[in-house]
PDB file of N, H, CA, C and O in Angstrom:
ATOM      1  N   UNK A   1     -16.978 -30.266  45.123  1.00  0.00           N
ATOM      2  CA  UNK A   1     -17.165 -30.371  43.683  1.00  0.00           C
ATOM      3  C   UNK A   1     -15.950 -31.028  43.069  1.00  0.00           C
ATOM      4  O   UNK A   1     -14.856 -30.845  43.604  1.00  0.00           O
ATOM      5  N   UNK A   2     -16.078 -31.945  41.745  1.00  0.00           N
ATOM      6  H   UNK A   2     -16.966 -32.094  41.310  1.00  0.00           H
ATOM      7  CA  UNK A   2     -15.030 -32.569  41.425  1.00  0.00           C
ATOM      8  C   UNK A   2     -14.891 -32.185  39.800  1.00  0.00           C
ATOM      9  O   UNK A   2     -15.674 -32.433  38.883  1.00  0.00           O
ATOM     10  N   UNK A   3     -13.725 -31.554  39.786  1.00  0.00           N
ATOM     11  H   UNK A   3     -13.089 -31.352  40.531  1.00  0.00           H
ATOM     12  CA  UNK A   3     -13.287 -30.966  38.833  1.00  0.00           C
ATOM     13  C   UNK A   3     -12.306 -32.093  37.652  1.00  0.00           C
ATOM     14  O   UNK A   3     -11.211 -32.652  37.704  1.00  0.00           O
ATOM     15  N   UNK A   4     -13.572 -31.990  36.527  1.00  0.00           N
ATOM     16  H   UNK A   4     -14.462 -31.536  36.486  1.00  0.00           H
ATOM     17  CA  UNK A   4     -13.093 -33.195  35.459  1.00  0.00           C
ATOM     18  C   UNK A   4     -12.526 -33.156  34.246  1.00  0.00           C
ATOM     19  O   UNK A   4     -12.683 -34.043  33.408  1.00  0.00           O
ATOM     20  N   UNK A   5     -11.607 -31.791  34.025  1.00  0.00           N
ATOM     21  H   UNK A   5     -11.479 -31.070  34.706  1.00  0.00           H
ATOM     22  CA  UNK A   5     -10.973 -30.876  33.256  1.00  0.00           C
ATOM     23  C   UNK A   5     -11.845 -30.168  32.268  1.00  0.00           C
ATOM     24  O   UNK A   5     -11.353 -29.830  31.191  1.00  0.00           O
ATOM     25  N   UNK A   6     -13.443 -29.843  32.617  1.00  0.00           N
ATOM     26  H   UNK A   6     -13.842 -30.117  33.492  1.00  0.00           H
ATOM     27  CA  UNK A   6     -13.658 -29.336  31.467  1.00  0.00           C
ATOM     28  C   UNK A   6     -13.820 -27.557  31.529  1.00  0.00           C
ATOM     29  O   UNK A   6     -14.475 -26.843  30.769  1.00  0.00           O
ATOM     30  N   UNK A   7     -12.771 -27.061  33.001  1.00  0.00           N
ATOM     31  H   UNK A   7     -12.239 -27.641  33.618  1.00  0.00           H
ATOM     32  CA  UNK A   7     -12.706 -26.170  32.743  1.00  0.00           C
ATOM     33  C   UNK A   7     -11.290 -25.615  32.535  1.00  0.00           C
ATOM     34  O   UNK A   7     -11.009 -24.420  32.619  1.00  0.00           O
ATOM     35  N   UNK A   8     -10.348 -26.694  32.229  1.00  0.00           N
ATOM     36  H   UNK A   8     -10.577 -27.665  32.161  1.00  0.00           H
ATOM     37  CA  UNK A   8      -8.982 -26.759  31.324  1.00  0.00           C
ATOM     38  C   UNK A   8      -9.102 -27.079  30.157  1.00  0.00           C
ATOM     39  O   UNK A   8      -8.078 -27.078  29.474  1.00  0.00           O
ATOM     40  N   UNK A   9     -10.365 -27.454  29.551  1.00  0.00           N
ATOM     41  H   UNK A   9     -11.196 -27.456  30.106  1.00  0.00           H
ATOM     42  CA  UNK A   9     -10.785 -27.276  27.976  1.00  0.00           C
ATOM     43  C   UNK A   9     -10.966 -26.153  27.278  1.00  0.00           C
ATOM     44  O   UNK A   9     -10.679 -25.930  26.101  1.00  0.00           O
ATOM     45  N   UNK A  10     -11.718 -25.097  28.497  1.00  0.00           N
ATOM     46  H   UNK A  10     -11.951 -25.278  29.453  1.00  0.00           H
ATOM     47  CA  UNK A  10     -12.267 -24.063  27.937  1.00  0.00           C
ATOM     48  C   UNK A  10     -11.550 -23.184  27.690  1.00  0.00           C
ATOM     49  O   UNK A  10     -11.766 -22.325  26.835  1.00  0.00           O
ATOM     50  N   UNK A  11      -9.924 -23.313  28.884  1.00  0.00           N
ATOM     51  H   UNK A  11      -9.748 -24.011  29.579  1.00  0.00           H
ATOM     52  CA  UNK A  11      -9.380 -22.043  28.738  1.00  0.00           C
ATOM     53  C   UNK A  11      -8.349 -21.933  27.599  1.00  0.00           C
ATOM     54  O   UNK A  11      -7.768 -21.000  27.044  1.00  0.00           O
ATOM     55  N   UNK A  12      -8.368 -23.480  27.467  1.00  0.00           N
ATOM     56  H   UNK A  12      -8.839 -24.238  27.918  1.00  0.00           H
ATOM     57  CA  UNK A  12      -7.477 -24.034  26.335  1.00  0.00           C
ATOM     58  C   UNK A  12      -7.866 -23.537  25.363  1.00  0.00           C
ATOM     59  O   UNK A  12      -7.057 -22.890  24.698  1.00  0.00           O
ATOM     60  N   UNK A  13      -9.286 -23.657  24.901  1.00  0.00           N
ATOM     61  H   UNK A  13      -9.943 -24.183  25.441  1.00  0.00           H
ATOM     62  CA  UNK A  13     -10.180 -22.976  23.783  1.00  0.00           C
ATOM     63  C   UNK A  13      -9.844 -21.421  23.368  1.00  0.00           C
ATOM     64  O   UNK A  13      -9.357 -20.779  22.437  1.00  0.00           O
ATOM     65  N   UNK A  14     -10.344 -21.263  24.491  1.00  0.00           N
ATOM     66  H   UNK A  14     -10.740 -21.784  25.247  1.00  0.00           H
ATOM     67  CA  UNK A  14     -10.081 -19.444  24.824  1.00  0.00           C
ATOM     68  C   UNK A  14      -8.882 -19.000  24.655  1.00  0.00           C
ATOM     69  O   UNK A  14      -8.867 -18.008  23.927  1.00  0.00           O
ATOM     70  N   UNK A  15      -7.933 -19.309  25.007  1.00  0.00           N
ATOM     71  H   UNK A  15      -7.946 -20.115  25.598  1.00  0.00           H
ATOM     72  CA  UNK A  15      -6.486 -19.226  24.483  1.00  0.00           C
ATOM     73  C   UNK A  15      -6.180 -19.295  23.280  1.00  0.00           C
ATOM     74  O   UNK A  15      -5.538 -18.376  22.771  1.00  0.00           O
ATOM     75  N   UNK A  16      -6.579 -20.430  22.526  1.00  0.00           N
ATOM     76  H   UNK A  16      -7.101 -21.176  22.939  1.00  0.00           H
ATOM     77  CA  UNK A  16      -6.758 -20.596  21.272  1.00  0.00           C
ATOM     78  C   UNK A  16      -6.606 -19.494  20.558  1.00  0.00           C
ATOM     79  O   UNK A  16      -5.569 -18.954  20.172  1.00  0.00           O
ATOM     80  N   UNK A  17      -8.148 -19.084  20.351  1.00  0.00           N
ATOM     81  H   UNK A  17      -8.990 -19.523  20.665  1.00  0.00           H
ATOM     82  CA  UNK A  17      -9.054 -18.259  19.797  1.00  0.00           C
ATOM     83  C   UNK A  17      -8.237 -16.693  19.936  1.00  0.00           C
ATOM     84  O   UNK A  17      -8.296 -15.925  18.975  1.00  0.00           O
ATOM     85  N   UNK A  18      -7.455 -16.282  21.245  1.00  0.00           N
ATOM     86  H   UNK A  18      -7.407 -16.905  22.025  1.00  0.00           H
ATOM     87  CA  UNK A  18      -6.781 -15.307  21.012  1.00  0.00           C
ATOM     88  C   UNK A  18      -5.676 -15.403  20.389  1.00  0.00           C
ATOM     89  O   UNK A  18      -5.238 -14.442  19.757  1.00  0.00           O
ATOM     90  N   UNK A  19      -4.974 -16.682  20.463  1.00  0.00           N
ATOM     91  H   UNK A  19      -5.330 -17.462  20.977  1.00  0.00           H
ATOM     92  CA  UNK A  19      -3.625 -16.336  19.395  1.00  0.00           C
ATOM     93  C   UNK A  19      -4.226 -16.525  17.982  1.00  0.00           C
ATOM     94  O   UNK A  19      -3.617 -15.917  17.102  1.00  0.00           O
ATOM     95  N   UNK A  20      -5.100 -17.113  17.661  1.00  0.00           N
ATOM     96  H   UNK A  20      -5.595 -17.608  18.375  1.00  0.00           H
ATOM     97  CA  UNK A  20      -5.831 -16.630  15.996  1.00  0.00           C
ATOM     98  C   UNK A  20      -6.585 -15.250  15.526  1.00  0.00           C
ATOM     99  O   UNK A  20      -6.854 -14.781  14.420  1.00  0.00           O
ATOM    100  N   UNK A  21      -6.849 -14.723  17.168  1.00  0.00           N
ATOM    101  H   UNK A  21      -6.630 -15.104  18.066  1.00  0.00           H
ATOM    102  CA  UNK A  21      -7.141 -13.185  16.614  1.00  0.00           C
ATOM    103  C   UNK A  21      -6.128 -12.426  16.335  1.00  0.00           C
ATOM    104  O   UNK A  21      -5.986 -11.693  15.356  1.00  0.00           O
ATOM    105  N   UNK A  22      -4.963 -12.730  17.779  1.00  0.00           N
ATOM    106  H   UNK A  22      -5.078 -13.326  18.574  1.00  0.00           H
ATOM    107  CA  UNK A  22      -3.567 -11.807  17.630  1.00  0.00           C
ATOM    108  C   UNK A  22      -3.104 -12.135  16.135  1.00  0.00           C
ATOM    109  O   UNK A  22      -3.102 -11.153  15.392  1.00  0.00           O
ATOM    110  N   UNK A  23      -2.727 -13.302  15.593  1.00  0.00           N
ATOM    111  H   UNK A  23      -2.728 -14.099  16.197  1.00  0.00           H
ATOM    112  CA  UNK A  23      -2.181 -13.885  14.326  1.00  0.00           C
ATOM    113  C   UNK A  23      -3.141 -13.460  13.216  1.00  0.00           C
ATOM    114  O   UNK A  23      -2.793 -13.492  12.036  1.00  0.00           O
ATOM    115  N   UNK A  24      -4.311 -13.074  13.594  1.00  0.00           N
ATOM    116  H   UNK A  24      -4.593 -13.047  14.553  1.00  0.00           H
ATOM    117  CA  UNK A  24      -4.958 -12.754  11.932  1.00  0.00           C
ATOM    118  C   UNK A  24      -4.417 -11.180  12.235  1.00  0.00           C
ATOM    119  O   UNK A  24      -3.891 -10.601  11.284  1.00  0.00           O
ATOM    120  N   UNK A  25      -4.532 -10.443  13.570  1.00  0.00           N
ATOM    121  H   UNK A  25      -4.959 -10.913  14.342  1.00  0.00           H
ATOM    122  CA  UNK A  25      -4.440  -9.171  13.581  1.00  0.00           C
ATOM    123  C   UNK A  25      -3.043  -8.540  12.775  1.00  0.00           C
ATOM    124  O   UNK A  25      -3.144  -7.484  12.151  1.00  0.00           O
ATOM    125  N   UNK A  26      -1.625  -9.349  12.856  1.00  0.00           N
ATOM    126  H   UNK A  26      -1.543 -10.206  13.363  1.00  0.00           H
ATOM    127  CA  UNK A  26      -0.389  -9.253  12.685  1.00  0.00           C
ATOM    128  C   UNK A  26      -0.588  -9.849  10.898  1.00  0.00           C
ATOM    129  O   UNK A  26       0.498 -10.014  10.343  1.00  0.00           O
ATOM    130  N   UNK A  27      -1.547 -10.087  10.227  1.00  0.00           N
ATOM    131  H   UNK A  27      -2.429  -9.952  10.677  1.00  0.00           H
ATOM    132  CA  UNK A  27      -1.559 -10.378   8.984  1.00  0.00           C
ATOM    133  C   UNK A  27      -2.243  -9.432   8.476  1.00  0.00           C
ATOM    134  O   UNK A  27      -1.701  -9.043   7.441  1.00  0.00           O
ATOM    135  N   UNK A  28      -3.518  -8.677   8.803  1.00  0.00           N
ATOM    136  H   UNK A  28      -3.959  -8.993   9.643  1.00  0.00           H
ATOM    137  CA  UNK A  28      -4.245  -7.761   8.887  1.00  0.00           C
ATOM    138  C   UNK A  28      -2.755  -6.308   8.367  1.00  0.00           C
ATOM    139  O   UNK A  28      -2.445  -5.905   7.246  1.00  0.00           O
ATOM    140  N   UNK A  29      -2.125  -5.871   9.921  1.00  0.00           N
ATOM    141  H   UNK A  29      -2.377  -6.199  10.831  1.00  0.00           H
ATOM    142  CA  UNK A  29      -1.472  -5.011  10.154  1.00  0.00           C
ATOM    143  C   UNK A  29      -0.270  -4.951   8.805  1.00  0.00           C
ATOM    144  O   UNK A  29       0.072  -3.841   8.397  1.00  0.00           O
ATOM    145  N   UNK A  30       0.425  -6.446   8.058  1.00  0.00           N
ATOM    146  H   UNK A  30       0.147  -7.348   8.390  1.00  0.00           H
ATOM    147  CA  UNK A  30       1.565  -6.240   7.755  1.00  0.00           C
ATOM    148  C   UNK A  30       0.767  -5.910   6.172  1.00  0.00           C
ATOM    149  O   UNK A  30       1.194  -4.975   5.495  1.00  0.00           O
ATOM    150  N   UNK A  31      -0.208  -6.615   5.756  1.00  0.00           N
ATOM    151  H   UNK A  31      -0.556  -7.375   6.306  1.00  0.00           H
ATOM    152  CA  UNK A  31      -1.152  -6.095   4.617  1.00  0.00           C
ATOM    153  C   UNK A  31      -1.496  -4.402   4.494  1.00  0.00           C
ATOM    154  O   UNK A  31      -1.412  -3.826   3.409  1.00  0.00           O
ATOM    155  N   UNK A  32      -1.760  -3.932   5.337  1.00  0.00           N
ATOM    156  H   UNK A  32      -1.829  -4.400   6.218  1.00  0.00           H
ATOM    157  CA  UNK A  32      -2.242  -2.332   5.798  1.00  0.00           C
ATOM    158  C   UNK A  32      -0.313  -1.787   5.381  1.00  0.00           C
ATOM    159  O   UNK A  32       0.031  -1.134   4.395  1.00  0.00           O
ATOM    160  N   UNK A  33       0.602  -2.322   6.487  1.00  0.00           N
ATOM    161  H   UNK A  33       0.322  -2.852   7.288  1.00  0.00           H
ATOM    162  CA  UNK A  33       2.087  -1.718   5.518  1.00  0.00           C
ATOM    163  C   UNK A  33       2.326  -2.142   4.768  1.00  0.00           C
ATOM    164  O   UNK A  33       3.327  -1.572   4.335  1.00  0.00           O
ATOM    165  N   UNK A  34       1.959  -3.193   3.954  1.00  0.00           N
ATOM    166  H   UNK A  34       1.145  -3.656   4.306  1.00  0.00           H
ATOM    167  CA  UNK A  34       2.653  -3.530   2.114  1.00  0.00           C
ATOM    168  C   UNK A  34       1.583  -2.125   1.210  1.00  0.00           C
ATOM    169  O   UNK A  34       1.941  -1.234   0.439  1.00  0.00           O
ATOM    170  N   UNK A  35       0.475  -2.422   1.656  1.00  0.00           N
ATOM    171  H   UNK A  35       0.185  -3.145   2.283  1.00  0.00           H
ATOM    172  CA  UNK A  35      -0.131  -1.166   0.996  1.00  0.00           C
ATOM    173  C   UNK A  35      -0.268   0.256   0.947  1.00  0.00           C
ATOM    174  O   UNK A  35      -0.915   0.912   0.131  1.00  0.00           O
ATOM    175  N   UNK A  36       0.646   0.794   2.238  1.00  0.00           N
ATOM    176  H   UNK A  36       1.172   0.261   2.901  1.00  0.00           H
ATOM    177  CA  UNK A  36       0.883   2.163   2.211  1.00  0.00           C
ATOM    178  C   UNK A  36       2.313   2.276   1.542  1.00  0.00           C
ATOM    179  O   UNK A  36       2.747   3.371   1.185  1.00  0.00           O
ATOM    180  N   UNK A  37       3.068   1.033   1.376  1.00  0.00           N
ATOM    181  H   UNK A  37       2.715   0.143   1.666  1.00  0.00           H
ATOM    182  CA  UNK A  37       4.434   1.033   0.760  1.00  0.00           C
ATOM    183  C   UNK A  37       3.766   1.169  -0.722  1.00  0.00           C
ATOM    184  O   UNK A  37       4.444   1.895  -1.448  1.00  0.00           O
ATOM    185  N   UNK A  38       2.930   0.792  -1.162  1.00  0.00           N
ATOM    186  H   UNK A  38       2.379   0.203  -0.572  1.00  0.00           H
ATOM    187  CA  UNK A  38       2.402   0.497  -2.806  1.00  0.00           C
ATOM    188  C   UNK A  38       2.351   2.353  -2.646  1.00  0.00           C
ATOM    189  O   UNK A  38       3.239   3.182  -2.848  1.00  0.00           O
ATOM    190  N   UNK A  39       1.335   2.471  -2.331  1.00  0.00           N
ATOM    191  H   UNK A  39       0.614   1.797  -2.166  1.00  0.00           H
ATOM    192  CA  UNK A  39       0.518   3.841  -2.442  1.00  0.00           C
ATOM    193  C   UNK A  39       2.170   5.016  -2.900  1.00  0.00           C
ATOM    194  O   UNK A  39       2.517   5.732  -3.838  1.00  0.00           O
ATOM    195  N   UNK A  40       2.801   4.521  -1.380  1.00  0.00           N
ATOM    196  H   UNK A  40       2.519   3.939  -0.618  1.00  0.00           H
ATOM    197  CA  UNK A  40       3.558   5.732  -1.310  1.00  0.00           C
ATOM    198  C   UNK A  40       4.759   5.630  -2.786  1.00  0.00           C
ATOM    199  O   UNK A  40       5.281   6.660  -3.212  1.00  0.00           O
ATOM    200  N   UNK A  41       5.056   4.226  -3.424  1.00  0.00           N
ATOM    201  H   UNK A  41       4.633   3.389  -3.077  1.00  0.00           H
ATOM    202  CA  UNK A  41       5.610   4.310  -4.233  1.00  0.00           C
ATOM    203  C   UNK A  41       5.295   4.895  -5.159  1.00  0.00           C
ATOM    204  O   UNK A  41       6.078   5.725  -5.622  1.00  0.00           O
ATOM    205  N   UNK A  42       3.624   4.597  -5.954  1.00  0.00           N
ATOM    206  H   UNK A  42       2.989   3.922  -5.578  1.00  0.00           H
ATOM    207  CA  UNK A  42       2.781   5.120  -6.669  1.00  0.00           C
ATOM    208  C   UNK A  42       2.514   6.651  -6.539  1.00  0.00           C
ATOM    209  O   UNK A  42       1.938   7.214  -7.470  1.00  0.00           O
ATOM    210  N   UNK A  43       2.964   7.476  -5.252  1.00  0.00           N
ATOM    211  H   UNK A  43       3.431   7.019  -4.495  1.00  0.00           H
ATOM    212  CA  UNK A  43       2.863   8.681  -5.009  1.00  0.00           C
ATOM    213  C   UNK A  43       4.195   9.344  -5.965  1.00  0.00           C
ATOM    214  O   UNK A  43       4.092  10.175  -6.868  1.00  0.00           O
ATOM    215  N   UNK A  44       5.184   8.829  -5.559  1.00  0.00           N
ATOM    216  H   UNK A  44       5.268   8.154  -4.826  1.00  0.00           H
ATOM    217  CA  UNK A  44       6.845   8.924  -5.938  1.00  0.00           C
ATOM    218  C   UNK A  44       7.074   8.939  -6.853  1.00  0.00           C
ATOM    219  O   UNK A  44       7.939   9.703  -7.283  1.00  0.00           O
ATOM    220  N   UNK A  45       6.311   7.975  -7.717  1.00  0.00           N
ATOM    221  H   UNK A  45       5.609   7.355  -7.368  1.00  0.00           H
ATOM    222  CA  UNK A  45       6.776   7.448  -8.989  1.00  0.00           C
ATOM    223  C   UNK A  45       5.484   8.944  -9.698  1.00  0.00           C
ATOM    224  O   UNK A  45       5.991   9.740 -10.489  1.00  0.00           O
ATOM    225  N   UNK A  46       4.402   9.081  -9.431  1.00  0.00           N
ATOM    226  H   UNK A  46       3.991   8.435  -8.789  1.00  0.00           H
ATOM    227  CA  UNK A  46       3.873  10.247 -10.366  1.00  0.00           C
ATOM    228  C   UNK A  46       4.346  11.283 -10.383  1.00  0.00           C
ATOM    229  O   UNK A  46       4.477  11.911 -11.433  1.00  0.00           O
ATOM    230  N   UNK A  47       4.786  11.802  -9.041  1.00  0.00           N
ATOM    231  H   UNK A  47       4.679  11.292  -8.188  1.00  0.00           H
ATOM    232  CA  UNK A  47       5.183  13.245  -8.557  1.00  0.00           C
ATOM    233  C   UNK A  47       6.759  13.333  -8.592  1.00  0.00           C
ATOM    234  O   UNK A  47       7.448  14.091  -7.909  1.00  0.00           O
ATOM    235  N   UNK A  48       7.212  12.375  -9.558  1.00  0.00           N
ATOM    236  H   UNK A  48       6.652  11.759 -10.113  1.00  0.00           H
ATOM    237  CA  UNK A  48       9.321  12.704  -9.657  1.00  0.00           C
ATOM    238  C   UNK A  48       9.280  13.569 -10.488  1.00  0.00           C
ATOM    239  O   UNK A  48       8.361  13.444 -11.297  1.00  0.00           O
ATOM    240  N   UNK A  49      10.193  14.763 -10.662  1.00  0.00           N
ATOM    241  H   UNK A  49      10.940  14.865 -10.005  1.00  0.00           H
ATOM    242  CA  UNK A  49      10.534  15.487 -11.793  1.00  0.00           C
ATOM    243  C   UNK A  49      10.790  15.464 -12.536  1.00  0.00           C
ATOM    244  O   UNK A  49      10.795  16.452 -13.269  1.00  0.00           O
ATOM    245  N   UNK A  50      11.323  13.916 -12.986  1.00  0.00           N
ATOM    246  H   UNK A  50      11.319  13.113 -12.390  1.00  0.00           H
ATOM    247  CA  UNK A  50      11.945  13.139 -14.459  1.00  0.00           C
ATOM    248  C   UNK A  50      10.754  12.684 -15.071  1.00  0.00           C
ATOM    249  O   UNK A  50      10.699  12.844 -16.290  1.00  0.00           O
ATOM    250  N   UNK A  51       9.713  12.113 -14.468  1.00  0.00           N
ATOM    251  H   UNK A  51       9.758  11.983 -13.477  1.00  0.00           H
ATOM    252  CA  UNK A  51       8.007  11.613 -15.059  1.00  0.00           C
ATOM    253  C   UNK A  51       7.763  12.978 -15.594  1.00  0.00           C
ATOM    254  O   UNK A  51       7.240  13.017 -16.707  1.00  0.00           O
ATOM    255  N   UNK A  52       8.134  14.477 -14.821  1.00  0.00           N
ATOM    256  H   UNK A  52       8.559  14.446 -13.916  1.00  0.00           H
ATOM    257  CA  UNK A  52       6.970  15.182 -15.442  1.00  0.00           C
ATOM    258  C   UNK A  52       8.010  15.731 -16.756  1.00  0.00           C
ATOM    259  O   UNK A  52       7.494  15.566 -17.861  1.00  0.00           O
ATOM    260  N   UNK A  53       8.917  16.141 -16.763  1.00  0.00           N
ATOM    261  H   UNK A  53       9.337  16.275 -15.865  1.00  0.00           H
ATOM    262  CA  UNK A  53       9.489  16.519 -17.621  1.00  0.00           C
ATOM    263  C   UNK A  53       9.628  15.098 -19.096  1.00  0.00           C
ATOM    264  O   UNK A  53       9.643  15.401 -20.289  1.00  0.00           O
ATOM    265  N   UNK A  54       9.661  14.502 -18.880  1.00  0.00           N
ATOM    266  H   UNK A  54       9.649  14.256 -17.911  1.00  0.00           H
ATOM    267  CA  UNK A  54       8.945  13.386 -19.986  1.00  0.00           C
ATOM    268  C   UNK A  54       7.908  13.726 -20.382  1.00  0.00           C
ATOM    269  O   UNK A  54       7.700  13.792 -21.593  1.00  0.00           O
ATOM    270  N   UNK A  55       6.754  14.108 -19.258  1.00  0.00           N
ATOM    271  H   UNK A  55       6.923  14.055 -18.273  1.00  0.00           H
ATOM    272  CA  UNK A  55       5.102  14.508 -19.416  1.00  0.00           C
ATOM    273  C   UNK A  55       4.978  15.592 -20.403  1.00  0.00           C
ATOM    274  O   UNK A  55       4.430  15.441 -21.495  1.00  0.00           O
ATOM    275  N   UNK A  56       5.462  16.601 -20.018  1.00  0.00           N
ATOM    276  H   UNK A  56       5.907  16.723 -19.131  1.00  0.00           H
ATOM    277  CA  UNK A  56       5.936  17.948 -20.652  1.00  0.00           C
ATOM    278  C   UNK A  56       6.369  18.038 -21.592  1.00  0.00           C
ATOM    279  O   UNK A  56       5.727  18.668 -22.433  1.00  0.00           O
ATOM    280  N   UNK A  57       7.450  17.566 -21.899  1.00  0.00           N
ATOM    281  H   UNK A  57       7.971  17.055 -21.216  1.00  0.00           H
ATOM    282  CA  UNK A  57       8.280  18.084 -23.472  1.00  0.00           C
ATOM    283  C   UNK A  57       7.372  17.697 -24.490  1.00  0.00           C
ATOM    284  O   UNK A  57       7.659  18.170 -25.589  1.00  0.00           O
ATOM    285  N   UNK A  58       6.250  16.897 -24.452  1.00  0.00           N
ATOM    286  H   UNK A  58       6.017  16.512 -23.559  1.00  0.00           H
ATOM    287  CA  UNK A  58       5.987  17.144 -26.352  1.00  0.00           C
ATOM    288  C   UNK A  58       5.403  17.983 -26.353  1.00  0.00           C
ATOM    289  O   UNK A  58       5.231  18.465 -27.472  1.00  0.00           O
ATOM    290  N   UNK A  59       4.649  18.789 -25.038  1.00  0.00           N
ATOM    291  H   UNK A  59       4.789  18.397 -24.129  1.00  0.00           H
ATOM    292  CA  UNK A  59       3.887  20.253 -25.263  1.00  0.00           C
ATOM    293  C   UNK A  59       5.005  21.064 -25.472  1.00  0.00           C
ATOM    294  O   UNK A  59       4.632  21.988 -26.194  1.00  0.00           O
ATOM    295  N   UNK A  60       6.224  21.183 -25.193  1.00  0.00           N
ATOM    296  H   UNK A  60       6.527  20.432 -24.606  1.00  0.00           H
ATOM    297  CA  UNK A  60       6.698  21.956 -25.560  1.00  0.00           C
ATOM    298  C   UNK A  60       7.670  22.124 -26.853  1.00  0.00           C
ATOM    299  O   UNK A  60       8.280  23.154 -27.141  1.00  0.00           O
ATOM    300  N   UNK A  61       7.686  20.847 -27.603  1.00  0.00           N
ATOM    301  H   UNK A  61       7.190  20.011 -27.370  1.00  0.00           H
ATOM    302  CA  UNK A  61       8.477  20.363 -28.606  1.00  0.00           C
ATOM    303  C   UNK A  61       7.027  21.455 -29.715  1.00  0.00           C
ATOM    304  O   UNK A  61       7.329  22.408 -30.433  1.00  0.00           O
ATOM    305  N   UNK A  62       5.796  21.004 -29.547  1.00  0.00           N
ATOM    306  H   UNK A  62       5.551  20.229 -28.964  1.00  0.00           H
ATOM    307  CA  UNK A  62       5.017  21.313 -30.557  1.00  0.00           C
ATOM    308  C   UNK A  62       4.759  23.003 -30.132  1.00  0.00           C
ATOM    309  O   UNK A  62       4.528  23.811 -31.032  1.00  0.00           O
ATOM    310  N   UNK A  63       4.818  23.399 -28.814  1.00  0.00           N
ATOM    311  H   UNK A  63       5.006  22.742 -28.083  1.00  0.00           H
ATOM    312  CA  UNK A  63       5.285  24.660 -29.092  1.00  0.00           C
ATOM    313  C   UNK A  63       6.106  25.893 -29.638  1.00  0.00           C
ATOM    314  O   UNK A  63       5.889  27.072 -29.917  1.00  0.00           O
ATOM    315  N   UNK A  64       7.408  24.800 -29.649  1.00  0.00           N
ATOM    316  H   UNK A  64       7.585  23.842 -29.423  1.00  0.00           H
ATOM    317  CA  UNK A  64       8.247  25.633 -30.875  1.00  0.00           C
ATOM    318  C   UNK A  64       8.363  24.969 -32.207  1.00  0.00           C
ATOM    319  O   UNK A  64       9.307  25.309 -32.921  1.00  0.00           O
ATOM    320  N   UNK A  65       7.690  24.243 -32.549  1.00  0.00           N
ATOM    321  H   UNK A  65       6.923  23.967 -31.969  1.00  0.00           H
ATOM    322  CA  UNK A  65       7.232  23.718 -33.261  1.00  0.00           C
ATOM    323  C   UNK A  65       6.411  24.740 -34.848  1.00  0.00           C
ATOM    324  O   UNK A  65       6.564  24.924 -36.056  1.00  0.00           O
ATOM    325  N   UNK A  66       5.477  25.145 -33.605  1.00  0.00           N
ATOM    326  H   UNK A  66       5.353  24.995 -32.624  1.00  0.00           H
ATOM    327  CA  UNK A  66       4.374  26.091 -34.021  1.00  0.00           C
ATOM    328  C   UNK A  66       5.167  27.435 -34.023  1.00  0.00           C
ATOM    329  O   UNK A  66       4.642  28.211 -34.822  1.00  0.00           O
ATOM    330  N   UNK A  67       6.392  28.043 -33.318  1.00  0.00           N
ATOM    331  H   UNK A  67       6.819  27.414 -32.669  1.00  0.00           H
ATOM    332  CA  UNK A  67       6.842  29.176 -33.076  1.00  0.00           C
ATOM    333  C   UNK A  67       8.009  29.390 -35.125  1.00  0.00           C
ATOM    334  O   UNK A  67       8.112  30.332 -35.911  1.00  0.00           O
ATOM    335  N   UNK A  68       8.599  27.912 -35.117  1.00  0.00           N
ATOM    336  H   UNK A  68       8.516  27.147 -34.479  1.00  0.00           H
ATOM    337  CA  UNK A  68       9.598  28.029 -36.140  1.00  0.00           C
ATOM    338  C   UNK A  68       8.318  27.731 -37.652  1.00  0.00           C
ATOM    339  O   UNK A  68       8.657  28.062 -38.788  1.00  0.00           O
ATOM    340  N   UNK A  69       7.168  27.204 -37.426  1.00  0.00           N
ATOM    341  H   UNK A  69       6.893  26.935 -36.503  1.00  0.00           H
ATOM    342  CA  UNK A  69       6.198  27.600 -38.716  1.00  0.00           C
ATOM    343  C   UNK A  69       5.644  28.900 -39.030  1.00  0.00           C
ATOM    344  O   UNK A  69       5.294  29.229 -40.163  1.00  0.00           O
ATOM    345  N   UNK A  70       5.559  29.797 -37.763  1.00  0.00           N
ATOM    346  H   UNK A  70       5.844  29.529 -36.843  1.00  0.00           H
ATOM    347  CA  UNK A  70       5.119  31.062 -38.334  1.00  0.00           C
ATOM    348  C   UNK A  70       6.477  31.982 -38.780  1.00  0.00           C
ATOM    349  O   UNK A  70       6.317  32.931 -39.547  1.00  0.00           O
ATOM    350  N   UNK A  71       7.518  31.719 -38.372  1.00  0.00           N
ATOM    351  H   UNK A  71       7.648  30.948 -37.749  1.00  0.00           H
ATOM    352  CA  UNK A  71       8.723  32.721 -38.577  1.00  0.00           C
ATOM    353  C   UNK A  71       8.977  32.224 -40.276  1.00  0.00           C
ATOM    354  O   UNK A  71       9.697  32.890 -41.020  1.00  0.00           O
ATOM    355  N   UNK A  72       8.329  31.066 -40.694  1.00  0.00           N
ATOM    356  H   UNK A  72       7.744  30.525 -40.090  1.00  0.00           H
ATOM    357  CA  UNK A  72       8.832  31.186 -41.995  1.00  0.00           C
ATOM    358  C   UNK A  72       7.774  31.579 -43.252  1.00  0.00           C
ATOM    359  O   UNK A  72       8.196  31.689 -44.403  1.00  0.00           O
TER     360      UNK A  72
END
């Protein structure tokens, strides 16, 4: 049998085709960590103790609020 490279085309092909899966996979993967970096910031940033105490004080501003209107 006389071999006329067209099965050094294929593997060429085939080769190909895996470094565009590996390369979409490694774009895939670094997308999946920019977005657990978002999340986890977005976790951080609701649950700091300085957000909630900002959150908090006007309930408690209008609580004594309401405490120094009845004492008078």
């Amino acid at each position: 049998m006389q071999d006329n490279g067209n099965t050094i085309a294929i593997q060429t092909v085939e080769e190909g085709e895996q470094l565009q899966s590996a390369a979409a996979g490694y774009v895939v993967l670094g997308f999946e960590f920019a977005l657990v970096l978002i999340l986890l910031g977005i976790a951080i940033y609701f649950f700091s103790s300085k957000r909630k105490k900002s959150v908090e004080s006007p309930k408690y501003r209008m609580m004594e609020d309401d405490d120094d209107d009845e004492s008078k």
